[in-house]
C-alpha angles and dihedrals in degrees: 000000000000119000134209108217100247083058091057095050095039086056093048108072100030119140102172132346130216124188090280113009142050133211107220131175124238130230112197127015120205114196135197135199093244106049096035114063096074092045083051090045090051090048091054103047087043083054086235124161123196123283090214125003097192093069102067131080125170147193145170115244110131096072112018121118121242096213129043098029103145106103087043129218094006092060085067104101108190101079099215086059095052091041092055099045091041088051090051092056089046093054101044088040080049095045101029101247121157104247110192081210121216104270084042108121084224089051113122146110113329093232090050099045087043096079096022094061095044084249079120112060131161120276090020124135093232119188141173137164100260136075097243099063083107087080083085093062080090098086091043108274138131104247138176161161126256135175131239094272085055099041079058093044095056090039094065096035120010092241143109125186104223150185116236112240117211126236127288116182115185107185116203123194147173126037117300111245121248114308094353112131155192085273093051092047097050091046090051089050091052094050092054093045101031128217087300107032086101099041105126098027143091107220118225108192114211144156133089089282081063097043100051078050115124108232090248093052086052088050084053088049100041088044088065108056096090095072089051077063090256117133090200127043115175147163133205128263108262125158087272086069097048093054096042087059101033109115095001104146102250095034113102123268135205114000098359086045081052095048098037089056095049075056108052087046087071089060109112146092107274112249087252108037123150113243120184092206132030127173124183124206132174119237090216090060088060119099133172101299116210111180111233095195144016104295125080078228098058090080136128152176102301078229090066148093128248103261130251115245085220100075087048110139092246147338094281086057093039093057083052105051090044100056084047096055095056097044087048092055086226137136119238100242100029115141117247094230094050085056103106108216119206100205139000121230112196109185148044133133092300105047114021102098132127078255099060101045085055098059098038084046097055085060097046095049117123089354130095137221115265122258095257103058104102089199143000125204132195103177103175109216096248143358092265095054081043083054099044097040082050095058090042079055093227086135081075100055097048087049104047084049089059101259120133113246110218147179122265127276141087089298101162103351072107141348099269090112141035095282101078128125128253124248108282089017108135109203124182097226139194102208128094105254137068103165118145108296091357091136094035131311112307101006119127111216128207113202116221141161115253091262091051082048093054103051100040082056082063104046094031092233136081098286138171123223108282 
């Protein structure tokens, strides 16, 4: 019978199956400092030990600053943020776990360390307590978010009860048009489906857009399925794959290197799966994308003007746009490139790759940030793509065009940390929110892809490439 790939992973990893739900095992558990202390503490006062230490890994991001770091933990000055990092190094010194700790080199965001330490392979069951684990859906693997019950429930046994999802296949095709990118074409995604256009599926990207992807440009894409509503997002094993996780210092060697390979070729949707859903898009119809509102969904052309809400679709959208538009300080029918932006953010966990700084660099080169951007941020995803952008000598180019370099971490994806924005700041972000206060208390956030960030650091306003 054919299979779709979410099936053969599903089944996978299947222990024991109910009406509606499945018990399935998990392979790899990534932990946090912000969604783990009270799943440790529960451990503790149960009595409980790991089921399996080696699954584990674990690493600080959250909360971590991106400047000062020198004297570690104790030069954190919010007191909630040193108390949770310091808490994450007692519990995995306590249970054993492997912690990448903050002044570590490999030190970065757990959904960017993930794949780049071989943590992340092909056909695992991959989970972390945080929404955007379905970022390593990219390499072919069924990823997802948890919450702090279930972090404590695979720490003590390796196993989730959970729902199937159904099928969801979105098809790509053509070649993207010129700096357009995996972040433009899962914003433009989101604003055809909306924020729940996904929930109940797991997304399977396809198409030959998808396959002359880079690895880096799928986890952008599966990263954002989320916030399509979807709790998977995932793409098929190609060659691609196989390279990206070749030598990668947790991935297998020799014989098991050899087997696991034969595996992950298997890794696809079968010629004739079932979907219950398939949408087809051409990669020729997708533009810059820059979000309006608060909502990943409320996006357009970044040639574009801020919609009317009324010509909402009906009464439910009108009400939303409008309240967006009046938290967002911003006019229906501006045009994006009359919208003034205060400060730049390049990074998170969706758009901080080697990849990424080199794009945004090769716009920024020679050229400088206009006089009205307060501040400009680069935050690599981890040390090692610090380390790598560095000899490229990128770090260079974002500082002799006025950004911040900075060390690795979540920096300000949200305000959890000291890079946050200040009530009525308008940033241009990378990263793959823009709700109410997400970036700090009052700041109105514009998603965009690194190339859009870029840019809009040059102009001073939100910009696409020219």
């Amino acid at each position: 019978m054919a299979k779709t790939l979410y099936n053969k992973l599903m089944d996978a990893h299947v222990i024991r199956e109910n009406i509606s739900t499945v018990l399935i095992y998990i392979d790899r558990h990534l932990i946090h400092e912000v969604t783990s202390p009270q799943a440790f503490e529960g451990l503790s006062i149960a009595g409980r030990k790991l089921w399996r230490k080696s699954s584990n890994l674990a690493v600080p991001d959250h909360n971590v600053p991106t400047t000062n770091r020198s004297s570690g933990v104790s030069s954190i000055s919010d007191p909630t943020s040193r108390i949770q990092i310091e808490t994450l190094g007692q519990n995995c010194k306590f249970f054993g776990i492997d912690e990448i700790s903050m002044n570590d080199i490999r030190q970065g965001i757990v959904h960017v360390i993930g794949p780049e330490q071989g943590a992340t392979l092909p056909g695992m069951s991959i989970v972390c307590g945080d929404s955007h684990t379905s970022t390593h859906g990219a390499l072919g693997a069924l990823a997802f978010g948890i919450g702090t019950s279930e972090v404590e429930h695979v720490l003590a046994t390796n196993c989730l009860w959970q729902s199937k999802s159904k099928n969801f296949n979105i098809e790509v095709n053509g070649s993207l048009n010129q700096h357009v990118s995996a972040k433009d074409v899962a914003l433009y995604i989101i604003g055809q489906l909306g924020t729940a256009g996904g929930m109940g599926y797991a997304i399977e990207f396809s198409g030959n857009t998808i396959q002359n992807m880079s690895i880096e440009a799928r986890m952008t894409l599966c990263n954002m399925a989320i916030e399509a509503g979807a709790r998977i997002g995932m793409v098929a094993v190609d060659e691609k794959t196989i390279d990206y996780v070749k030598d990668r210092p947790l991935a297998p060697s020799g014989i098991k290197w050899r087997k696991a390979v034969e595996y992950w070729r298997t890794l696809h949707s079968d010629k004739n799966a079932h979907f219950d859903k398939i949408m087809h898009f051409d990669a020729k119809d997708i533009k810059s994308q820059v979000t309006w509102g608060t909502s990943p969904d409320m996006v357009v052309a970044a040639d574009e003007y801020v919609p009317n809400p009324a010509n909402a679709k009906n009464k439910t959208e009108k009400i939303s746009w409008k309240n967006a538009l009046n938290y967002m300080h911003l006019n229906a029918n501006t045009k994006i490139s009359d919208i003034k932006i205060d400060k730049i953010f390049i990074g998170s966990c969706t758009n901080s790759r080697i990849e990424d700084l080199r794009i945004a660099a090769s716009i920024l080169k020679d050229k400088k940030i206009a006089n009205n951007i307060k501040l400009a941020l680069v935050v690599p995803g981890s040390g090692i793509i610090k380390k790598q952008a560095e000899e490229e000598e990128l770090d260079k180019i974002f500082i002799n065009s006025g950004f911040e370099w900075r060390e690795a971490g979540c920096s300000m994806c949200l305000a959890m940390n000291a890079d946050k924005l200040e009530a009525g700041e308008r940033c241009a972000s990378t990263s793959n929110r823009n709700f109410e206060g997400r970036q700090g208390q009052g700041s109105f956030t514009h998603l965009v892809s690194p190339a859009v960030a870029a840019s809009s650091a040059i102009a001073g306003y939100l910009s696409e490439v020219k």
